[in-house]
DOMARKOL-917293 format. One record per atom (N, C-alpha, C): x, y, z; residue in one letter. Coordinates in steps of 0.2 Angstrom, whole numbers, plus 5000, padded with zeros to 4 digits. Example, Ala and Ser with C-alpha at 12.3 -4.5 7.8 and 13.67 -1.06 7.14 Angstrom:
% DOMARKOL-917293
506649725039A
506249785039A
506649845039A
506449895035S
506849955036S
506450005039S
//
This chain:
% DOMARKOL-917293
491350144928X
490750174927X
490150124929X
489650144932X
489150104933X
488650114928X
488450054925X
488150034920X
487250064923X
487050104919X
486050134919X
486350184927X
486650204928X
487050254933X
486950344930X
486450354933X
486350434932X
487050504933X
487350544930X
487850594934X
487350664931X
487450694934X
487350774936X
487750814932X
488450794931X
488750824928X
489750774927X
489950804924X
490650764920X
490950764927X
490750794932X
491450794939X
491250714941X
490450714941X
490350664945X
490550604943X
490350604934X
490550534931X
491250524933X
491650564931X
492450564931X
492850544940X
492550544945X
492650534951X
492150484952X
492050444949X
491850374949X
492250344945X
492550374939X
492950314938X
493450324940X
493850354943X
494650384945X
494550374953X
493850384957X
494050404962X
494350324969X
494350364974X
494450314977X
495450304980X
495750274984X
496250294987X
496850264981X
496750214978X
497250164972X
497050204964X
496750214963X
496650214955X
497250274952X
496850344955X
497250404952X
498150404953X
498450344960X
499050314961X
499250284953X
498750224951X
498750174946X
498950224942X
498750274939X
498650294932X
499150334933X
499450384937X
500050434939X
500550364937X
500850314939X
501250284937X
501250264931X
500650254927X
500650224921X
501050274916X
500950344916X
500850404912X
501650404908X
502250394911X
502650374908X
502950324906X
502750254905X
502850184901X
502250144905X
502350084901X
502050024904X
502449994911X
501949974914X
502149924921X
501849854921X
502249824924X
501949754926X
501549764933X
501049704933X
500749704940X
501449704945X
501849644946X
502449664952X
502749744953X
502649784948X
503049844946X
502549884953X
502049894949X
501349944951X
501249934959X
501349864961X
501249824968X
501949864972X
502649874970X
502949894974X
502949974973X
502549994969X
502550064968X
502250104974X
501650044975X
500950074979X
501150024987X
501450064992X
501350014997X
500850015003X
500749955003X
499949935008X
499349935002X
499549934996X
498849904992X
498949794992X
498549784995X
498549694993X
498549694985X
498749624985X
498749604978X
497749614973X
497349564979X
496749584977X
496549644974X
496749704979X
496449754980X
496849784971X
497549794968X
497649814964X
497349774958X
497349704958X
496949674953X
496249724953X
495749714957X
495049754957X
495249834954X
495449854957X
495949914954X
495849914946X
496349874941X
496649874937X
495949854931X
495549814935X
495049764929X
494549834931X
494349874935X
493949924933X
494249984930X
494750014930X
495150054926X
495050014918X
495249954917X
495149924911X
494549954909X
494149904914X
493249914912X
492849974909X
493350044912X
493150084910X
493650124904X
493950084901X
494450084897X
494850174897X
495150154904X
495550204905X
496250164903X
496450104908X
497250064905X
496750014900X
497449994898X
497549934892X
498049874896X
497649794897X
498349764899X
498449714894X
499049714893X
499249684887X
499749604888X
499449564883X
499649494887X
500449484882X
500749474883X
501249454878X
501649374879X
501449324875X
501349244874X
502249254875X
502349234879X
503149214881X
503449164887X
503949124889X
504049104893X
504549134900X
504149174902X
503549154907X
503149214907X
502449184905X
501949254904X
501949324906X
501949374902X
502249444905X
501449464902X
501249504906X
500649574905X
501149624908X
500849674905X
500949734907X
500149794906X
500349834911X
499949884910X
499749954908X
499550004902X
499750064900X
498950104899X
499250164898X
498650214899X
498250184892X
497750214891X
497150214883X
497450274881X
497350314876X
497050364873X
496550404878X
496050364880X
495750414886X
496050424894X
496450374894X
496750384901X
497250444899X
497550444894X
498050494893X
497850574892X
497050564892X
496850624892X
496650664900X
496950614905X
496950644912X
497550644914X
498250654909X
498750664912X
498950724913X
498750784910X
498850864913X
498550864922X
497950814921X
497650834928X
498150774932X
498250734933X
498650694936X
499250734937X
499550754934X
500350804935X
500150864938X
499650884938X
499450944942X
499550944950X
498950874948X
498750874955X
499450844960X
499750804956X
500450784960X
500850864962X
500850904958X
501150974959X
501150994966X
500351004962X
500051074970X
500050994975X
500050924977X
500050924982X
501150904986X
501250924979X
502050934981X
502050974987X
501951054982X
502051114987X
501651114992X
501151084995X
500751025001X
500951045004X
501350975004X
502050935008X
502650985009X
502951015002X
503251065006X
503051085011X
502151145010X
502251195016X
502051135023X
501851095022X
501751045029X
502251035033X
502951025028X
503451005031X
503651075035X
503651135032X
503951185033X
503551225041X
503051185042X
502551215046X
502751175052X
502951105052X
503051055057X
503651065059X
504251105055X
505051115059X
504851185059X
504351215059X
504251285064X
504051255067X
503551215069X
503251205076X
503851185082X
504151115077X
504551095083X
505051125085X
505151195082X
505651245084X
505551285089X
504851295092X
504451345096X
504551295102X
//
């Protein structure tokens, strides 16, 4: 969320703090357990390490995830949803649904093509 940042209405606010090509990835993995950053880096391939760090500190910042340090030999964080990031898990699972059946029909449309 951008700080003294005007929205028009809840879509806008909410696609500011979700939007963009890593985050809604970020948060879809979290929904079932905690991750480590190594975990989330092999989850998402072609995000740099920068790029999920930047990621993960504005998800915090807008306190969707929580990362949590835990004092052991050798330092372990991990990363899990808030209370309010788990309030965008119905839309998160949706949205992976409908773009399943996507990919179904994309797939289905591409081995008709290559069959004509």
């Amino acid at each position: 969320m951008l700080k003294g940042a005007t929205y028009n209405c809840g879509i806008e606010l909410l696609l500011n703090m979700i939007g963009g090509k890593w985050k809604t990835l970020i948060m879809y993995y979290l929904i079932t357990k905690s991750k480590r950053f190594s975990e989330l880096k092999s989850l998402l391939p072609g995000i740099t390490s920068k790029m999920l760090t930047k990621q993960l500190r504005e998800l915090e910042r807008d306190g969707l995830i929580k990362r949590e340090i835990y004092h052991q030999v050798p330092l372990k964080v991990e990363y899990s949803l808030t209370a309010k990031g788990m309030e965008l898990e119905v839309i998160l699972l949706q949205m992976c649904e409908v773009g399943t059946r996507y990919l179904d029909h994309e797939d289905s449309h591409q081995k008709a093509v290559q069959l004509v």
